[in-house]
FIVO-805732 format. One line per field, with one value per atom (N, C-alpha, C): residue number from 1; atom name; x, y, z. Coordinates in nm, 3 decimals. Each point is the difference from the previous one (the first is absolute). Layout:
<sites>
n c(NUM|...)
atom c(CA|...)
px c(X|...)
py c(Y|...)
pz c(Z|...)
</sites>
This chain:
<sites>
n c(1|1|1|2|2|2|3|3|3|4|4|4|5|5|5|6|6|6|7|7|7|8|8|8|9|9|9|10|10|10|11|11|11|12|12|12|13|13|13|14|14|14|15|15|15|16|16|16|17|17|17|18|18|18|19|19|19|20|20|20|21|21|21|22|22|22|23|23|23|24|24|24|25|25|25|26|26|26|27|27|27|28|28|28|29|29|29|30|30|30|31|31|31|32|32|32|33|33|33|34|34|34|35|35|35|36|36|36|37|37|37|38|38|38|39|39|39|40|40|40|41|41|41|42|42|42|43|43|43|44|44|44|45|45|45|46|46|46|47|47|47|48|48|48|49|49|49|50|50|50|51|51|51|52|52|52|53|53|53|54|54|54|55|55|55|56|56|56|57|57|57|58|58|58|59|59|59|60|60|60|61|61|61|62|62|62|63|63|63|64|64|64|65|65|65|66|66|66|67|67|67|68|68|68|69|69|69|70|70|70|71|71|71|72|72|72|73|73|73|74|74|74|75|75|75|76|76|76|77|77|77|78|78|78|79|79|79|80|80|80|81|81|81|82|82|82|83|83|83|84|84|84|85|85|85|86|86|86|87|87|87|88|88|88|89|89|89|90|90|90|91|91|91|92|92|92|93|93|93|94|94|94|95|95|95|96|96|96|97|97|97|98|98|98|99|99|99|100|100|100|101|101|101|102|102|102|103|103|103|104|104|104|105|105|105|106|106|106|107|107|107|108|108|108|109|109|109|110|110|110|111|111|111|112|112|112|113|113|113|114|114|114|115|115|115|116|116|116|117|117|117|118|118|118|119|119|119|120|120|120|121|121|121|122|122|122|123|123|123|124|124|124|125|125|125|126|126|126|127|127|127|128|128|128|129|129|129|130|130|130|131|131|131|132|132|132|133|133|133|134|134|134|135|135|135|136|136|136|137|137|137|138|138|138|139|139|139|140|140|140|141|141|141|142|142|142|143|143|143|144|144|144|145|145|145|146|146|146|147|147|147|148|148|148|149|149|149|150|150|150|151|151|151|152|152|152|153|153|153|154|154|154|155|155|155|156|156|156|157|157|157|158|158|158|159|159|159|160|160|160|161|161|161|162|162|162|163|163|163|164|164|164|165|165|165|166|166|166|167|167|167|168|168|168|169|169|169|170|170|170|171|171|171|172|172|172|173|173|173|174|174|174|175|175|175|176|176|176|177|177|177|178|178|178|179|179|179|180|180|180|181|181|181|182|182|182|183|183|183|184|184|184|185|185|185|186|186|186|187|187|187|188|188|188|189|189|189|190|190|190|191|191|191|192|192|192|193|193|193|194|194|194|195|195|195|196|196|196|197|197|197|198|198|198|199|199|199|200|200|200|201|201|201|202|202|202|203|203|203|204|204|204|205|205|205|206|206|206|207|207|207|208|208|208|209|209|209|210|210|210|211|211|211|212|212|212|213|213|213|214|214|214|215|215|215|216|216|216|217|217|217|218|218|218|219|219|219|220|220|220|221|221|221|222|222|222|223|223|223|224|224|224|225|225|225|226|226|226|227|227|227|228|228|228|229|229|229|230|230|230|231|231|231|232|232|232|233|233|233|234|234|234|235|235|235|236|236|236|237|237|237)
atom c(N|CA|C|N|CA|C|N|CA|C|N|CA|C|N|CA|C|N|CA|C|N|CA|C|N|CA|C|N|CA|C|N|CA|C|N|CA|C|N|CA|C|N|CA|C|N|CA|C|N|CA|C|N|CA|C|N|CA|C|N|CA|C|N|CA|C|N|CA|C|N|CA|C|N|CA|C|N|CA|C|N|CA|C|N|CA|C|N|CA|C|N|CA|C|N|CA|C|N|CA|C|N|CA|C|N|CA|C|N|CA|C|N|CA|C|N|CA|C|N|CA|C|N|CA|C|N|CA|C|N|CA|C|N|CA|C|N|CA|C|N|CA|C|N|CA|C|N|CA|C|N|CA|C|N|CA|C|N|CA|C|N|CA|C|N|CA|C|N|CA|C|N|CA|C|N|CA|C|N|CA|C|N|CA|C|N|CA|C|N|CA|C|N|CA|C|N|CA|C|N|CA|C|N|CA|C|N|CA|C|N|CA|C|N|CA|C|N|CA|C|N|CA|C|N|CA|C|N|CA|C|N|CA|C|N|CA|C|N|CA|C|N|CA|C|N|CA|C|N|CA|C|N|CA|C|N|CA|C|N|CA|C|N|CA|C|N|CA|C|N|CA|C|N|CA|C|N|CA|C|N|CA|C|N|CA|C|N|CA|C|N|CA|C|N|CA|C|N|CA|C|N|CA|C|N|CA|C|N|CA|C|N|CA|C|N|CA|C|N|CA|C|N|CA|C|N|CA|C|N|CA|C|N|CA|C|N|CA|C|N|CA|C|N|CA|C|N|CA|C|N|CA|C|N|CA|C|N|CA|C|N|CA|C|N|CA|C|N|CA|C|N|CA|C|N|CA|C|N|CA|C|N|CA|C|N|CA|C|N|CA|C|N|CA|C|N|CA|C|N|CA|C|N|CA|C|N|CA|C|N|CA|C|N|CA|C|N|CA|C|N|CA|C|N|CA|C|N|CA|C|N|CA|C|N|CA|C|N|CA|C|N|CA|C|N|CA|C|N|CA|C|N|CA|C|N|CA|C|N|CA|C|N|CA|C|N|CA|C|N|CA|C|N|CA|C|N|CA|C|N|CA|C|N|CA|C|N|CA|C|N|CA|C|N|CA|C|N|CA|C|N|CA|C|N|CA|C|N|CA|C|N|CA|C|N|CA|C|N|CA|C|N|CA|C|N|CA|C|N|CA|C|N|CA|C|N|CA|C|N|CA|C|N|CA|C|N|CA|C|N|CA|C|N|CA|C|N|CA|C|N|CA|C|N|CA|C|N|CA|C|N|CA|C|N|CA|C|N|CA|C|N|CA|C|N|CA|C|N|CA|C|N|CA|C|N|CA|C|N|CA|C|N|CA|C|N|CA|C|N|CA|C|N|CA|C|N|CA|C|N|CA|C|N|CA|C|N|CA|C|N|CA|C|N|CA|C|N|CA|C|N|CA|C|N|CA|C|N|CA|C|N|CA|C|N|CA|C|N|CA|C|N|CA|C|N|CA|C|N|CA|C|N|CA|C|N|CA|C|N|CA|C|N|CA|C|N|CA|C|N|CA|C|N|CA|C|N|CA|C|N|CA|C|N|CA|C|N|CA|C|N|CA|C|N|CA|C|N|CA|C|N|CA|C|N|CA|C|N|CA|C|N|CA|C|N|CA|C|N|CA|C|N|CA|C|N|CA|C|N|CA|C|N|CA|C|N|CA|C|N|CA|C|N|CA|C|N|CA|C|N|CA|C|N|CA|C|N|CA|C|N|CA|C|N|CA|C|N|CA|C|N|CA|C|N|CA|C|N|CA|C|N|CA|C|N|CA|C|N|CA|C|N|CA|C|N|CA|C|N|CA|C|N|CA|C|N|CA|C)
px c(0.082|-0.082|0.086|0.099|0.104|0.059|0.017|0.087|-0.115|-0.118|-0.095|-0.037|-0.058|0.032|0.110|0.122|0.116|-0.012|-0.053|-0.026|-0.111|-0.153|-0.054|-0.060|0.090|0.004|0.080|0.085|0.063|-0.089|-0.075|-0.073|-0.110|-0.031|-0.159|0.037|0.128|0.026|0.002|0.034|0.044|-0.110|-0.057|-0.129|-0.110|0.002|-0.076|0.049|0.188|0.013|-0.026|0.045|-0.080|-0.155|-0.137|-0.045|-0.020|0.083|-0.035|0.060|0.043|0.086|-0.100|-0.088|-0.066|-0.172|0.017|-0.103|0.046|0.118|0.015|0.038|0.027|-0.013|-0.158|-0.107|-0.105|-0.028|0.013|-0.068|0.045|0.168|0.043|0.066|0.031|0.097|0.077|0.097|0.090|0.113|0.057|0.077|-0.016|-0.094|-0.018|0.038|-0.059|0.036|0.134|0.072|0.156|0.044|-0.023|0.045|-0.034|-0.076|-0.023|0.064|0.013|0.082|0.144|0.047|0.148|0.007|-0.111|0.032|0.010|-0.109|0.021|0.120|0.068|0.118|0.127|-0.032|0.114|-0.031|-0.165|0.007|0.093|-0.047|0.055|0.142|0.067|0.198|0.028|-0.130|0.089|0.029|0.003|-0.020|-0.089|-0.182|-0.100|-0.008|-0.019|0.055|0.117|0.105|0.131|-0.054|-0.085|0.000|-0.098|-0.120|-0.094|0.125|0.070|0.062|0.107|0.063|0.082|-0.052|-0.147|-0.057|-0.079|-0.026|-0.029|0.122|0.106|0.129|0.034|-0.020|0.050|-0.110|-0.137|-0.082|0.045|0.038|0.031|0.116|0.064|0.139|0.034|-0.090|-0.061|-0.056|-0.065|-0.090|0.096|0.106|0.088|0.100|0.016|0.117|-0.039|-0.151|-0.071|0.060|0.022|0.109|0.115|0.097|0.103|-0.021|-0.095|0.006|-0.046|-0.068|-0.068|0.153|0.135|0.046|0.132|0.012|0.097|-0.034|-0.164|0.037|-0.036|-0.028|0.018|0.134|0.130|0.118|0.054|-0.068|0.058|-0.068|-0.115|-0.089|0.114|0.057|0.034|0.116|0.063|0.103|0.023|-0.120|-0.012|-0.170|-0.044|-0.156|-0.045|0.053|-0.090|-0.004|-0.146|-0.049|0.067|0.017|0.024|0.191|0.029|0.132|0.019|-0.109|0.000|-0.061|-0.097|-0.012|0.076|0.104|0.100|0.103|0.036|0.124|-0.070|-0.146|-0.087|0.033|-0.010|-0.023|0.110|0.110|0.142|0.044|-0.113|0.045|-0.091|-0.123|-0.084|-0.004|-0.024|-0.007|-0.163|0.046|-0.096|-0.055|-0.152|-0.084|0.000|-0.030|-0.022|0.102|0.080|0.128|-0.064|-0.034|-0.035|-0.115|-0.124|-0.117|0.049|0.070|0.026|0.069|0.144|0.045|-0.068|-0.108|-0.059|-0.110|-0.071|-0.028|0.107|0.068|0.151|0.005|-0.015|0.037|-0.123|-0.125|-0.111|-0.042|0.088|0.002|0.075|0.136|0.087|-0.032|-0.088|-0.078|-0.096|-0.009|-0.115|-0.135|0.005|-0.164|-0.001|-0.053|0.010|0.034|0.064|0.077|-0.111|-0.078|-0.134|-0.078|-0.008|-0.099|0.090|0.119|0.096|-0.006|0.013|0.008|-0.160|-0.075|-0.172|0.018|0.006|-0.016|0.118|0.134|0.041|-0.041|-0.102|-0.023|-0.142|-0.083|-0.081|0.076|0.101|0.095|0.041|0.015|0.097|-0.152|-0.111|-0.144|0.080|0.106|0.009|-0.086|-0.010|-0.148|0.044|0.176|0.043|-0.007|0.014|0.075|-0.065|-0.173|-0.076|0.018|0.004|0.000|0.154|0.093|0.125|0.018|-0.049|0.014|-0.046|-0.143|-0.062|0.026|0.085|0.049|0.141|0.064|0.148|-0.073|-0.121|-0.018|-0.051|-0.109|-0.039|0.140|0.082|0.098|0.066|0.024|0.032|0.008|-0.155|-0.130|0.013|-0.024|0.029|0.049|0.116|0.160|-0.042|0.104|-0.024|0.124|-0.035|0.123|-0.040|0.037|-0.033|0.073|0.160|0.061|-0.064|-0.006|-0.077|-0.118|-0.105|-0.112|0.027|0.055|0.081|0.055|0.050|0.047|-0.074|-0.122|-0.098|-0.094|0.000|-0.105|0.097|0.176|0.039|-0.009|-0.015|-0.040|-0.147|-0.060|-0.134|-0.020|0.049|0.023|0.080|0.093|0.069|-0.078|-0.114|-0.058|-0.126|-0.043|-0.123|0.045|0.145|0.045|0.009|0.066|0.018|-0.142|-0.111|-0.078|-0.115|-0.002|-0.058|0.073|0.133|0.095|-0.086|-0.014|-0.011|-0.181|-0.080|-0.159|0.017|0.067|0.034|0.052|0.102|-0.023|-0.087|-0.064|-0.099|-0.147|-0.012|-0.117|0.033|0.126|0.036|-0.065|-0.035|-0.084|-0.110|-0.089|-0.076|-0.043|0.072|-0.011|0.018|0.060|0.013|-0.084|-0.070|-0.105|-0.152|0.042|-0.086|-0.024|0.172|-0.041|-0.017|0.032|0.001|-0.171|-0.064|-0.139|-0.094|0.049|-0.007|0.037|0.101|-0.019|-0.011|0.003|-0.021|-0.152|-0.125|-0.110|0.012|0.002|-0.034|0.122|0.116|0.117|-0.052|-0.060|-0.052|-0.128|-0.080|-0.121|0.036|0.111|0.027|0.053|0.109|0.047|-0.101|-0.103|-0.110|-0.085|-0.013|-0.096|0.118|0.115|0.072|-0.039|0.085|-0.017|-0.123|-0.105|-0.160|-0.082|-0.001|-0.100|-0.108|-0.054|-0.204|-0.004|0.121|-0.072|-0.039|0.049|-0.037|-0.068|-0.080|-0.038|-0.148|-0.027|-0.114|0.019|0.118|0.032|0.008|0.071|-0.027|-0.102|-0.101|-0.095|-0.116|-0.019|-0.136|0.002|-0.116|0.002|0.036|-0.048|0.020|0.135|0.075|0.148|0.040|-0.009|-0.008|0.007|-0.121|0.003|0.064|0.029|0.140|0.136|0.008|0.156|0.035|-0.145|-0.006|0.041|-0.075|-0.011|0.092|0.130|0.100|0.124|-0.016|0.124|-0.033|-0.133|0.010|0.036|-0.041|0.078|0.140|0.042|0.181|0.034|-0.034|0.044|-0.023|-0.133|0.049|0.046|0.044|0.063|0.142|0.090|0.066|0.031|-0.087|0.005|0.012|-0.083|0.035|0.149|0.012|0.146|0.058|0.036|0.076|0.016|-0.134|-0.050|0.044|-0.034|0.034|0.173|0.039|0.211|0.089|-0.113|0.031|-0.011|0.109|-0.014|0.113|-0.077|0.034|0.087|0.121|0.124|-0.024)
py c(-0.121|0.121|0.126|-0.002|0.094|0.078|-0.116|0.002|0.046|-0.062|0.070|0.107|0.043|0.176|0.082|-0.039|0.046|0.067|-0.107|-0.042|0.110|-0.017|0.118|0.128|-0.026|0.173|0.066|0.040|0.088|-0.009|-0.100|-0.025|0.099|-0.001|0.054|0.123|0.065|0.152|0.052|-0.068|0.056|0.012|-0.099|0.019|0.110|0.005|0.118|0.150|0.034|0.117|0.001|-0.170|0.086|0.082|-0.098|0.030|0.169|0.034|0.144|0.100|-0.087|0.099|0.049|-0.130|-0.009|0.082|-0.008|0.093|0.166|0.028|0.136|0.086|-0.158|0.063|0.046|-0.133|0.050|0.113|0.023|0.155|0.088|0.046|0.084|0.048|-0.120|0.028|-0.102|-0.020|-0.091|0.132|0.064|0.109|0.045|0.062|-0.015|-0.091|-0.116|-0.119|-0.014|-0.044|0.014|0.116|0.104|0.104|-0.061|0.004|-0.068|-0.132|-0.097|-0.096|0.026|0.082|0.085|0.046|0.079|0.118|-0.128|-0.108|-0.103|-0.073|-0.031|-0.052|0.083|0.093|0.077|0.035|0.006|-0.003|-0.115|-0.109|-0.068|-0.027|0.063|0.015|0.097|0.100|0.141|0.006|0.103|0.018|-0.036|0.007|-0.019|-0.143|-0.095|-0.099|-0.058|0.050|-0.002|0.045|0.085|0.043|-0.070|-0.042|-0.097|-0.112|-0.069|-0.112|-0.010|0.158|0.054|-0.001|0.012|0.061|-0.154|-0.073|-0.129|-0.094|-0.006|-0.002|-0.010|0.163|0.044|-0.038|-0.045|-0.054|-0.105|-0.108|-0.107|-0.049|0.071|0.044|0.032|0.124|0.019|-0.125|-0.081|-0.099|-0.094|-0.008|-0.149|0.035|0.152|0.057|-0.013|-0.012|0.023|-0.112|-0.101|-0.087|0.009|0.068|0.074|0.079|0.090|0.104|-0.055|-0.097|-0.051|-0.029|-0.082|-0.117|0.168|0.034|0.128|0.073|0.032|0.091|-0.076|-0.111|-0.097|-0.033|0.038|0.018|0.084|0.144|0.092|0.049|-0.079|0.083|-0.097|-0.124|-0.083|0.092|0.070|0.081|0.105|0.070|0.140|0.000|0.017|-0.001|0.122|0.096|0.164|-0.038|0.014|-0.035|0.120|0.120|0.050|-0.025|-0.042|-0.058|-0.094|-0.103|-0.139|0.033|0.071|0.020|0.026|0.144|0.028|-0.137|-0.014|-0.186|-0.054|-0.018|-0.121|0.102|0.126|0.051|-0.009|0.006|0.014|-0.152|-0.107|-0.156|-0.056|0.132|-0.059|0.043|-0.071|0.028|0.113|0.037|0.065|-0.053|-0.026|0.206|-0.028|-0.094|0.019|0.083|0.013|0.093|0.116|0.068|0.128|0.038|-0.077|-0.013|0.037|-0.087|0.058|0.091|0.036|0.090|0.151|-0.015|0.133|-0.003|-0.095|-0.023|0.087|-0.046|0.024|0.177|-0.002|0.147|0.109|-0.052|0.078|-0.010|-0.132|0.050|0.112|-0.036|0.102|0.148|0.047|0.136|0.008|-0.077|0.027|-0.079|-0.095|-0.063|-0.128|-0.063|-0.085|-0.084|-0.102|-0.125|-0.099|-0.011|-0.119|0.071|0.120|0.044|-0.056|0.060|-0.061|-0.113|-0.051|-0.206|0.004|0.009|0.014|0.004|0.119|0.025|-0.058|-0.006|-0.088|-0.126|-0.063|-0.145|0.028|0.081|0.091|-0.018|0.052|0.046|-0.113|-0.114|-0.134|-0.088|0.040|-0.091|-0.172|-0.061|-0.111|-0.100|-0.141|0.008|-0.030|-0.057|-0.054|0.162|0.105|0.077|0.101|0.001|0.102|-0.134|-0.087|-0.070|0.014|0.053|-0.054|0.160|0.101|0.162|-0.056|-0.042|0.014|-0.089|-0.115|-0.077|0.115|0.064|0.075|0.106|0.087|0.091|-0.072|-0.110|-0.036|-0.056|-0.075|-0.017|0.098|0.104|0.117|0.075|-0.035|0.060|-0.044|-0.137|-0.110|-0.091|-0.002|-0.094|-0.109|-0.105|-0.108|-0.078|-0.115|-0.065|0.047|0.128|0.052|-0.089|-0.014|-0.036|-0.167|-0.087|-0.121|0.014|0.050|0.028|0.066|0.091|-0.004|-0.064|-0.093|-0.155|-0.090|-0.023|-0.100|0.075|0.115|0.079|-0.016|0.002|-0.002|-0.176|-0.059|-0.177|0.012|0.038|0.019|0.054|0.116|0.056|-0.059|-0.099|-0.082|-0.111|-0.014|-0.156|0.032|0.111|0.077|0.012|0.069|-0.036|-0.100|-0.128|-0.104|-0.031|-0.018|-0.059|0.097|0.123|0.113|-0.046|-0.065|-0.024|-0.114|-0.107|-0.113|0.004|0.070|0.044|0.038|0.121|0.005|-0.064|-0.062|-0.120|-0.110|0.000|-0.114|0.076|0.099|0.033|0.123|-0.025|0.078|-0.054|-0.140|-0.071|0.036|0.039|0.036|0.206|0.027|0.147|0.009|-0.091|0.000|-0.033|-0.157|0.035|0.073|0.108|0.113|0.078|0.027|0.083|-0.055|-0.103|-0.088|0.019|-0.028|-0.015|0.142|0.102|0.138|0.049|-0.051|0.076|-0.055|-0.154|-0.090|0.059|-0.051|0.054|0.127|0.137|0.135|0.000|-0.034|-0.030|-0.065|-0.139|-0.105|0.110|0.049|0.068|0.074|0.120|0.140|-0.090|-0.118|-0.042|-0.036|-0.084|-0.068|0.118|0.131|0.129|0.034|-0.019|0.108|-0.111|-0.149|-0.083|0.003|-0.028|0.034|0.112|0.106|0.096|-0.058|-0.042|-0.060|-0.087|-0.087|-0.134|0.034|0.109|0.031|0.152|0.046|0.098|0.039|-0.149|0.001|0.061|-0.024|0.036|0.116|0.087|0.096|0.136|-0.047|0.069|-0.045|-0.111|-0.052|0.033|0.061|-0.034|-0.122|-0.133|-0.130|-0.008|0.056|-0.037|0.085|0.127|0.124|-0.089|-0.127|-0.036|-0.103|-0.112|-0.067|0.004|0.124|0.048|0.037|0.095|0.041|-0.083|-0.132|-0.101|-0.134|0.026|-0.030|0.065|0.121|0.112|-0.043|-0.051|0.076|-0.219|-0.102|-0.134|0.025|0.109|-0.046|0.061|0.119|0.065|-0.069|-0.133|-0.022|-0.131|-0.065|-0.110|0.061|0.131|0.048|-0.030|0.134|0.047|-0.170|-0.064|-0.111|-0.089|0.005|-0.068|0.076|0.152|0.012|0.022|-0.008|0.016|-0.121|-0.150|-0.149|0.014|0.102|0.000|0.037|0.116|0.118|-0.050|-0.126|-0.061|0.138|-0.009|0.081|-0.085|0.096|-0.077|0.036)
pz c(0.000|0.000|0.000|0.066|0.007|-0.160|-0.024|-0.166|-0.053|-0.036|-0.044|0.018|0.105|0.036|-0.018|-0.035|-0.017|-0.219|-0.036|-0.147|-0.023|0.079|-0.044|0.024|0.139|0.055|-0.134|-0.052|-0.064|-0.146|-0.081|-0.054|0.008|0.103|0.054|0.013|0.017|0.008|-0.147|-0.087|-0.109|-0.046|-0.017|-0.045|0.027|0.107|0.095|-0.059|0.013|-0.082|-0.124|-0.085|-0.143|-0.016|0.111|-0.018|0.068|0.061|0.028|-0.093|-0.103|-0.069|-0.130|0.021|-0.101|0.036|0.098|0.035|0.010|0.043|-0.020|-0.121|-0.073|-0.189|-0.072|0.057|-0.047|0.071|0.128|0.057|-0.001|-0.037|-0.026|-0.115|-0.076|-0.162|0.067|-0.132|0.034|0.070|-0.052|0.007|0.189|0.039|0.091|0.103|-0.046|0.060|0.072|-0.132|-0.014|0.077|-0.005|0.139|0.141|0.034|0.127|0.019|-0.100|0.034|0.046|-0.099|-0.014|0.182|0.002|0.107|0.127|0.017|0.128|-0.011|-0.099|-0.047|0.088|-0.015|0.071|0.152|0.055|0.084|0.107|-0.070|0.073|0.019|-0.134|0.022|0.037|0.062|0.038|0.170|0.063|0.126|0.085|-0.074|0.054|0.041|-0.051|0.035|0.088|-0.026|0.104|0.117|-0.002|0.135|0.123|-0.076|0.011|0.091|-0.090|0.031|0.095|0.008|0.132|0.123|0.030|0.099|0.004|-0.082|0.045|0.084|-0.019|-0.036|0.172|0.002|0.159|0.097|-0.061|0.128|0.047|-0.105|0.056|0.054|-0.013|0.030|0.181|0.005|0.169|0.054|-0.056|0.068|0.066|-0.107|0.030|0.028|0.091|0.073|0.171|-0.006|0.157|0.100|-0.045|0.072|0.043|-0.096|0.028|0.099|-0.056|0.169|0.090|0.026|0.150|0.026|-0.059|0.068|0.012|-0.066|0.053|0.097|0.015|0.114|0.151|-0.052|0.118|0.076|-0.083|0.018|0.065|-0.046|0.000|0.201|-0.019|0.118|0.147|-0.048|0.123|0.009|-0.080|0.033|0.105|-0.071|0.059|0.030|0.112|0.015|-0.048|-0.071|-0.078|-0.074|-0.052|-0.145|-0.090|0.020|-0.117|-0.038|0.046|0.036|-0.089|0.036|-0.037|-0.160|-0.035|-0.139|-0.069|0.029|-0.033|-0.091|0.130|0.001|-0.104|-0.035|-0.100|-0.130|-0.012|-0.108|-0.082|0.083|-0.103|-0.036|0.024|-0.038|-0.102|-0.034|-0.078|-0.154|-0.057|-0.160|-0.036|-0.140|-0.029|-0.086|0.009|0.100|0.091|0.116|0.143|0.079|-0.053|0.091|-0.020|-0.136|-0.043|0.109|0.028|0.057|0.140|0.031|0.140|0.030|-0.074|0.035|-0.039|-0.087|0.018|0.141|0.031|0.128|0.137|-0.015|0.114|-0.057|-0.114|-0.011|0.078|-0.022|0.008|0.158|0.057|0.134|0.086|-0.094|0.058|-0.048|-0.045|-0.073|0.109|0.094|0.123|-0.007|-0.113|-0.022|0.144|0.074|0.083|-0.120|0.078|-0.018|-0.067|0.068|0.006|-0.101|-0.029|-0.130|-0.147|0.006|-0.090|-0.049|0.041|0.020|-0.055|0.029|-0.009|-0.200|0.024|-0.159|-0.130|0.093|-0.082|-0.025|0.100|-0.063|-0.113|0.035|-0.124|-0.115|-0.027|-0.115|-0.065|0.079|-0.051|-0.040|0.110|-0.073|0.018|0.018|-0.020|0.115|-0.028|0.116|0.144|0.042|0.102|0.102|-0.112|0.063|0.136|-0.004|0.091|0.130|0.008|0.083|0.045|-0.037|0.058|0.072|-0.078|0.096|0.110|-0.015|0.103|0.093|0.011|0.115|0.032|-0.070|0.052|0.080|-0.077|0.080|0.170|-0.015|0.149|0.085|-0.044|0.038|0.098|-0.102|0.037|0.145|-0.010|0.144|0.088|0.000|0.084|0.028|-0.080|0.082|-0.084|0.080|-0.043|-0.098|-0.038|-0.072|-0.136|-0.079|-0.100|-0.131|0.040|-0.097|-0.012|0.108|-0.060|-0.034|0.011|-0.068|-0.192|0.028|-0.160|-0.095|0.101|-0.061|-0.060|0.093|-0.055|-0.119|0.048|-0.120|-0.153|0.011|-0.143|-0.025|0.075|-0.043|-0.067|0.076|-0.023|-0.149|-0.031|-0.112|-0.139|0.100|-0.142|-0.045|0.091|-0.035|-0.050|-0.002|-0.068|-0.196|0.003|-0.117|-0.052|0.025|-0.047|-0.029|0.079|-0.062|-0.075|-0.012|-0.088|-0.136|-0.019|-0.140|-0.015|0.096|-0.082|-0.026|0.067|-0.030|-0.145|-0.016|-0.128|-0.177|0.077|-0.129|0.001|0.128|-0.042|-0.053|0.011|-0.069|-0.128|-0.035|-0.163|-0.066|-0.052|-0.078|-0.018|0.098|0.027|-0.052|0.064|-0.061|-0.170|-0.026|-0.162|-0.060|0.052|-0.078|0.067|0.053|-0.012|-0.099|-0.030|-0.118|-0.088|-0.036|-0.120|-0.027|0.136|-0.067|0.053|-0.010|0.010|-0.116|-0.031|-0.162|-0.148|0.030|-0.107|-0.068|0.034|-0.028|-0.048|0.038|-0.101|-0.100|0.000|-0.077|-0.137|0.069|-0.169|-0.022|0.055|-0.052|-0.086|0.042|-0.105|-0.130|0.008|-0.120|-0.098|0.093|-0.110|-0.069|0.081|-0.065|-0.115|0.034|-0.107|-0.137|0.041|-0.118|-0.089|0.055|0.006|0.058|-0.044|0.044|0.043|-0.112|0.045|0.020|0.033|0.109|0.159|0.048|0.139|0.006|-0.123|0.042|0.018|-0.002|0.143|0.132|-0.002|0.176|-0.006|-0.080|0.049|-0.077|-0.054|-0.069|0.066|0.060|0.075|0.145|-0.002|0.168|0.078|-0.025|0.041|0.010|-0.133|0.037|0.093|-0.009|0.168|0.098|0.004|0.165|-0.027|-0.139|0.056|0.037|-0.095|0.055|0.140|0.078|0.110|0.088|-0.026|0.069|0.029|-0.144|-0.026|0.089|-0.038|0.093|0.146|0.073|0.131|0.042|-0.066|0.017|-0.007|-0.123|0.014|0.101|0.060|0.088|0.170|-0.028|0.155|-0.004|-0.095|-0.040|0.027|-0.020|0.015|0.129|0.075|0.099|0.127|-0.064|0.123|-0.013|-0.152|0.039|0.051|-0.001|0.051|0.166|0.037|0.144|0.069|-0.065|0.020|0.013|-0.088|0.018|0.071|0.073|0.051|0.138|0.063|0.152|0.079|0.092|0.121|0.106|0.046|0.034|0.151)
</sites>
């Protein structure tokens, strides 16, 4: 099944752009067309894109650094018990972005913002999902004592074993997301080809009312035929 989905996923794409190519020739000119193809063509080799993929790039990047920082400043705190101390010591051992993240943190404290608001919004900023839970054990920590650095410890285990198996959730339900789209865009893909090949074999559908409510009735099946695979893929870690 694998190989097979492998075979006509890329199949099923091509197909799909001819047929949009072929629809934005009949509705706009061919000429037209061809501009807009041109112009998305470059979107996607220019910046706009790059940047898209930078900023995807650096999310995940933060996510699978949050371990790192649990197990550094778990280090850093058995050292020296001041947290802003101990951030410090973590910041100059961590790679970027998380170094960047915090050390503007560290900066915006030392500008007079409290410590604990800092930390607050930097885990806002990073959005990664280990991370509002790990302020918020340093800040209570903080408050109220305690074995901070082993509690940090188990939270970056905790955090490494959330990964491992978020990776392997993932390849076991890639199969699955594929053929989502596969059968998300297979259907209107063969439709536009068969209208272009044949005008009036399908233009019942869209000159009749009746066809109005099969298509209607068509779009709103693919869409929750969609929507449930990907709901069925979409396991929570």
């Amino acid at each position: 099944m694998t190989a097979l989905l492998s075979v006509a996923a890329p199949l099923v794409t091509g197909a799909c752009a001819l047929a949009l190519l072929l629809v934005l020739e009949r509705a706009f000119g061919a000429d037209l067309a061809r501009r807009l193809i041109a112009r998305f063509h470059r979107w996607r080799q220019g910046p706009g894109r790059h940047g898209i993929r930078a900023w995807l790039s650096r999310e995940r990047m933060l996510a699978d650094q949050v371990e790192g920082f649990l197990t550094g400043l778990a280090g850093a705190l058995t050292v020296t018990p001041n947290l802003g101390e101990a951030l410090s010591q973590t910041a100059r051992h961590l790679p970027q972005p998380m170094r960047g993240e915090l050390e503007d943190a560290l900066a915006q404290a030392r500008l007079g913002r409290p410590l604990d608001e800092a930390l607050v919004s930097m885990a806002e900023r990073i959005g990664a999902p280990g991370m509002g839970p790990v302020v918020a054990a340093v800040l209570m920590g903080r408050r109220t004592g305690g074995d901070l650095p082993g509690i940090l410890k188990r939270m970056a285990t905790t955090v490494r074993e959330m990964a491992r198996l978020e990776g392997v959730v993932r390849t076991k339900t890639a199969e699955g997301r594929g053929q989502a789209w596969v059968m998300g865009l297979a259907p209107p893909g063969l439709m536009l080809v068969l209208d272009r090949v044949n005008p009036g074999w399908l233009a019942p559908l869209w000159d009749d009312p009746i066809g109005w409510i099969i298509l209607a009735a068509a779009a709103v099946l693919e869409i929750t035929a969609v929507a449930l695979i990907r709901r069925i893929m979409a396991v929570d870690i």
